[in-house]
N, C-alpha and C positions, 0 to 999 in steps of 0.2 A: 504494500500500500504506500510504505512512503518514499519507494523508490517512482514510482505513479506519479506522484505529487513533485517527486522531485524534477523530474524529467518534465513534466507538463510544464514549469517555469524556465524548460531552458539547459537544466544543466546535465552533465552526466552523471548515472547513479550508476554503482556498483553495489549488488547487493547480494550478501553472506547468507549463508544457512544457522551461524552459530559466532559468537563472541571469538573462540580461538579461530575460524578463519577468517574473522573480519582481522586481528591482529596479523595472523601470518598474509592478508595480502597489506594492512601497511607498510609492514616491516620491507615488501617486496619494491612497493614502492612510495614512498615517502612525499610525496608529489603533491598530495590532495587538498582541497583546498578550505576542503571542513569534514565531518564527520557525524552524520546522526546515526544511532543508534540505541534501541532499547535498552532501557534496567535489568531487564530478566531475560537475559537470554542462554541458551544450550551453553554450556561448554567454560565458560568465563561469563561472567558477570559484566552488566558494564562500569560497575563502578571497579571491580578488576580493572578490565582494560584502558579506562582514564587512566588508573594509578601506571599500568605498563606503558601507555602513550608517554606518560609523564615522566617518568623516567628514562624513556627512549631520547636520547639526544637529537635525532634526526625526525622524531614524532611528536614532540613535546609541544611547540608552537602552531600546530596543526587544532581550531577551537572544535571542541564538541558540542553537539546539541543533543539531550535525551530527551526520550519519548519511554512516555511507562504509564500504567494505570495504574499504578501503586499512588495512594491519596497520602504516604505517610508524609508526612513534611521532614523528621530525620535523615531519608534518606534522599529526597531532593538538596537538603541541607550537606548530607556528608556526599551527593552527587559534586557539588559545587565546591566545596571544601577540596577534593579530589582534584577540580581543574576544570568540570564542564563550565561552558560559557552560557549556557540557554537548555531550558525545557520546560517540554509540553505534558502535562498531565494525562494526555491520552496521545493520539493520533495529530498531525497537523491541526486539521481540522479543527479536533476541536479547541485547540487555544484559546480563540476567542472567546468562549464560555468561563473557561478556569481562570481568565486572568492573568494568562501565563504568554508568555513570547511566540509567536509562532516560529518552530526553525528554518521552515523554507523563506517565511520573512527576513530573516535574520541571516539568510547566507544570500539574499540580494543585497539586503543593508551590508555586508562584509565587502562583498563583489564590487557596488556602489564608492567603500572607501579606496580599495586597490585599486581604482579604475579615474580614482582623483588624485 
């Protein structure tokens, strides 16, 4: 779904089965120009892989956005803490409900600054 969303605004998605392959294709190519990804996913976690991005020299400055239906506020809390820049309490979509950043907004707003 938020490879959909992604791609309808424009940009290119790549999209993973599970948290350790969304790291093993960073790690491949370190390129990218942002990163959304779910709370809960297979394999690694994403608050795991903020922490491995974070620690990654060549993945570190690359910003995150989460997406999860976990309502707890802790873990958006220790999301952010970790490193993410931006998340949605559910799907794109519905951001605007929760009061929360939309991420496909937010990597135009990013695009927007690199492009000034």
């Amino acid at each position: 779904m938020v490879s959909a969303i992604v791609e309808a605004e424009g940009y290119e998605a790549v999209a993973v089965a599970d948290g350790q392959q969304a790291l093993e294709v960073l790690r491949q190519d370190a390129q990218f120009s942002a990163a959304i990804f779910d709370m809960m996913m297979p394999h690694l976690l994403g608050l795991d892989l903020i922490v491995f991005m974070k620690a990654d020299e060549r993945l570190r400055d690359i910003p995150v956005g989460m997406i999860s239906a976990e309502q707890d506020p802790k873990i958006w809390d220790d999301s952010v803490t970790a490193g993410a820049s931006v998340h949605s309490a559910s799907g794109a979509d519905d951001a605007a409900y929760t009061g929360e950043q939309n991420p496909v907004d937010w990597m135009k707003y990013r695009s927007q600054l690199a492009e000034s």
